[in-house]
C-alpha positions in Angstrom: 59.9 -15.2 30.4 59.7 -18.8 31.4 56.8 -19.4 30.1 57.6 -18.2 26.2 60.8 -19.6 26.9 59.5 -23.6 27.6 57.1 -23.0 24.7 59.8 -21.9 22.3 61.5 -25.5 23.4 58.4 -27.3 23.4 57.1 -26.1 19.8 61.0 -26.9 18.4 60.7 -30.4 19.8 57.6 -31.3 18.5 58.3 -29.8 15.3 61.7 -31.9 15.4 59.4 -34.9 16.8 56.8 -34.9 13.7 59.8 -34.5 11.2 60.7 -37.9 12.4 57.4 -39.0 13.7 57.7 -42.7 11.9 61.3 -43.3 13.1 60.9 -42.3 16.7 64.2 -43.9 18.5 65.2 -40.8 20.2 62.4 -40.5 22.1 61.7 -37.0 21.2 58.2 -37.4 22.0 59.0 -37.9 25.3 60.9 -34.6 25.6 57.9 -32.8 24.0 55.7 -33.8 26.2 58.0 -32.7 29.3 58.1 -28.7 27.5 54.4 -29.2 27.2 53.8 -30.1 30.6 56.2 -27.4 31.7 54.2 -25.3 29.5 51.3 -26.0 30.8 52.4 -25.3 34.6 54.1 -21.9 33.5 50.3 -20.7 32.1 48.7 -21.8 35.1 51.1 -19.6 37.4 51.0 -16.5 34.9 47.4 -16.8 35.1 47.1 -16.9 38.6 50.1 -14.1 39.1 47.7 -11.7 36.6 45.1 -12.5 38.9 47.2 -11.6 42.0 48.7 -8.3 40.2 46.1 -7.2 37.4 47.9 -4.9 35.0 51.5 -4.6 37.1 52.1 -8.5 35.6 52.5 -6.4 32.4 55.4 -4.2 33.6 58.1 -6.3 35.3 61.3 -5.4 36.6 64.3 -6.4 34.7 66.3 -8.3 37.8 62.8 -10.2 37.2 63.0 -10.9 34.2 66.6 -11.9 34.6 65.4 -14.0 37.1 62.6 -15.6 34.9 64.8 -16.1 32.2 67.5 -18.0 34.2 64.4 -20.3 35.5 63.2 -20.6 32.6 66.9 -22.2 30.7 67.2 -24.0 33.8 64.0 -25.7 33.2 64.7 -26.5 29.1 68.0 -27.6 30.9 66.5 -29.7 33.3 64.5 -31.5 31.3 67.5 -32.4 28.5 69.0 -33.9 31.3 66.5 -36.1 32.0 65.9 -36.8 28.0 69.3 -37.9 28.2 69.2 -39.9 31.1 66.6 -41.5 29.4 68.2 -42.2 26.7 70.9 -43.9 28.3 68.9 -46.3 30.4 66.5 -47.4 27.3 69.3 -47.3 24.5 67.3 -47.5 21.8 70.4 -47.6 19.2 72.5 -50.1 21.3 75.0 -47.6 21.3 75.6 -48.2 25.4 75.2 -51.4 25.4 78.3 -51.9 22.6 80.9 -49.9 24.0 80.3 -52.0 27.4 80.7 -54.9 25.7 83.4 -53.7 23.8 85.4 -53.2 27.0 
């Protein structure tokens, strides 16, 4: 579940990232390549959990799956965070910087 859940997130932003691939101030690159590396990890442990379980990985429990797909928003969560703490410190509209000076 976390895996096809930071896939689904990383696919969206990149689709959202090559819509606006000339014009890239919000830094959605950035955020695409955080899903993807998340992505990535999330293969390498089903991978490994298959290997450890054979066909049982096929057949979870649904508290696990519950479990999974709580990790796996927390994760798409995580990672907006940090997108938008990003954005914050590198300002690329100005936007923070004007309503400092403004006060």
């Amino acid at each position: 579940m976390t895996l096809l859940i930071t896939v689904l997130a990383a696919c969206i932003t990149t689709v959202l990232w090559y819509k606006n691939a000339p014009d890239d101030t919000m830094k959605l690159g950035f955020l695409a390549l955080m899903y993807w590396g998340a992505s990535l990890m999330w293969m390498c442990d089903a991978i490994f959990e298959y290997k450890e379980l054979g066909a049982e990985f096929f057949s979870p429990a649904a508290a696990d799956m519950i479990n999974d797909g709580f990790l796996g928003l927390s994760v798409v969560a995580l990672g907006m965070v940090i997108w938008i703490v990003q954005l914050i410190v590198k300002d690329p509209k100005g936007i923070v910087k004007k309503a400092i000076s403004k006060n």
